[in-house]
C-alpha positions as CSV (number, residue, x, y, z in Angstrom):
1,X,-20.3,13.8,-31.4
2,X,-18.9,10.8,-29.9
3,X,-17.9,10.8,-26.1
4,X,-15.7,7.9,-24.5
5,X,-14.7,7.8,-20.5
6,X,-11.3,6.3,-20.7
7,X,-10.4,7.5,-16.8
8,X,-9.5,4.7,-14.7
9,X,-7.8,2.8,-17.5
10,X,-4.2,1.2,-17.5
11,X,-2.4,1.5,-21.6
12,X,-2.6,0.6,-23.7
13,X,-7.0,0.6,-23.7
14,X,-7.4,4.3,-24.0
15,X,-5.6,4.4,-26.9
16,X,-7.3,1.5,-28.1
17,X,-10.9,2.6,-27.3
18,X,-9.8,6.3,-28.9
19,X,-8.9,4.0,-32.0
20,X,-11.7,2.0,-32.3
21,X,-14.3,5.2,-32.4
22,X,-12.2,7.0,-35.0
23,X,-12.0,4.0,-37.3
24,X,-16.1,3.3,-36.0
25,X,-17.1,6.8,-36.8
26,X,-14.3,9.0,-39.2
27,X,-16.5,11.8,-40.0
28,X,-17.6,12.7,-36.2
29,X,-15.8,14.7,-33.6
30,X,-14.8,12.6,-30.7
31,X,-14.1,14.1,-27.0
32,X,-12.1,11.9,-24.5
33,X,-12.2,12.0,-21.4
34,X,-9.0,10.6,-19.1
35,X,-7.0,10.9,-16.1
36,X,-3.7,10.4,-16.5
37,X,-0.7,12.0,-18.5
38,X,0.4,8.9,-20.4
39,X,-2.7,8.1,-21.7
40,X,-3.2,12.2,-22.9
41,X,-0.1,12.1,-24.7
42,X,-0.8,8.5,-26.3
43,X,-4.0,9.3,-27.1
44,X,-2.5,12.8,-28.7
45,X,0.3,10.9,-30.6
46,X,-2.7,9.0,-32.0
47,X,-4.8,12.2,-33.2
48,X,-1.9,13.6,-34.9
49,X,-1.2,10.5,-37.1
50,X,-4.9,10.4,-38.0
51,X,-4.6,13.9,-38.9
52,X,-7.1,15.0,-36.2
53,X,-7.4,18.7,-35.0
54,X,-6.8,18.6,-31.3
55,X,-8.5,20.7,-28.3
56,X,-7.5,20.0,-24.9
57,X,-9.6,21.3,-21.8
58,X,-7.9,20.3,-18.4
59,X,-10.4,19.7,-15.4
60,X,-10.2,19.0,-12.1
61,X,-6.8,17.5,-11.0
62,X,-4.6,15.2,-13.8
63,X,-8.4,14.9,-15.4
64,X,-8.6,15.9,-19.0
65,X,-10.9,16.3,-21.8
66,X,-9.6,16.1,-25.5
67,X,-11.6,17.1,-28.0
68,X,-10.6,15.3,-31.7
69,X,-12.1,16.3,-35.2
70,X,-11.2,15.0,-38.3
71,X,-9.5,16.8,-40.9
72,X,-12.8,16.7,-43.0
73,X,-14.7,19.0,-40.7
């Protein structure tokens, strides 16, 4: 499992960094962590064109924790 801290980030970098793993590693399941709403539903937009099944796990605050697997697994 891949695991990538995109909190404190300004867009479009989550969505870039979220990118990069899934084009780095296609075959594992990636969790993302964030802190803000527009990166969350960038970074879900994202999943969904990749075809990536989607868990979301809120923590404290705006915090979140996306987990993404491929449609492989």
């Amino acid at each position: 499992m891949i695991e990538i801290d995109v909190r404190g980030l300004g867009c479009p970098i989550p969505v870039v960094k979220t990118k990069q793993a899934m084009e780095k590693n296609p075959s594992a399941t990636i969790t993302v962590l964030g802190d803000t709403n527009v990166s969350q539903e960038n970074i879900l937009r994202l999943a969904e064109t990749k075809k990536y099944s989607i868990e979301i796990k809120q923590a404290a605050g705006e915090e979140y924790r996306l987990v993404l697997k491929p449609a492989l697994q």
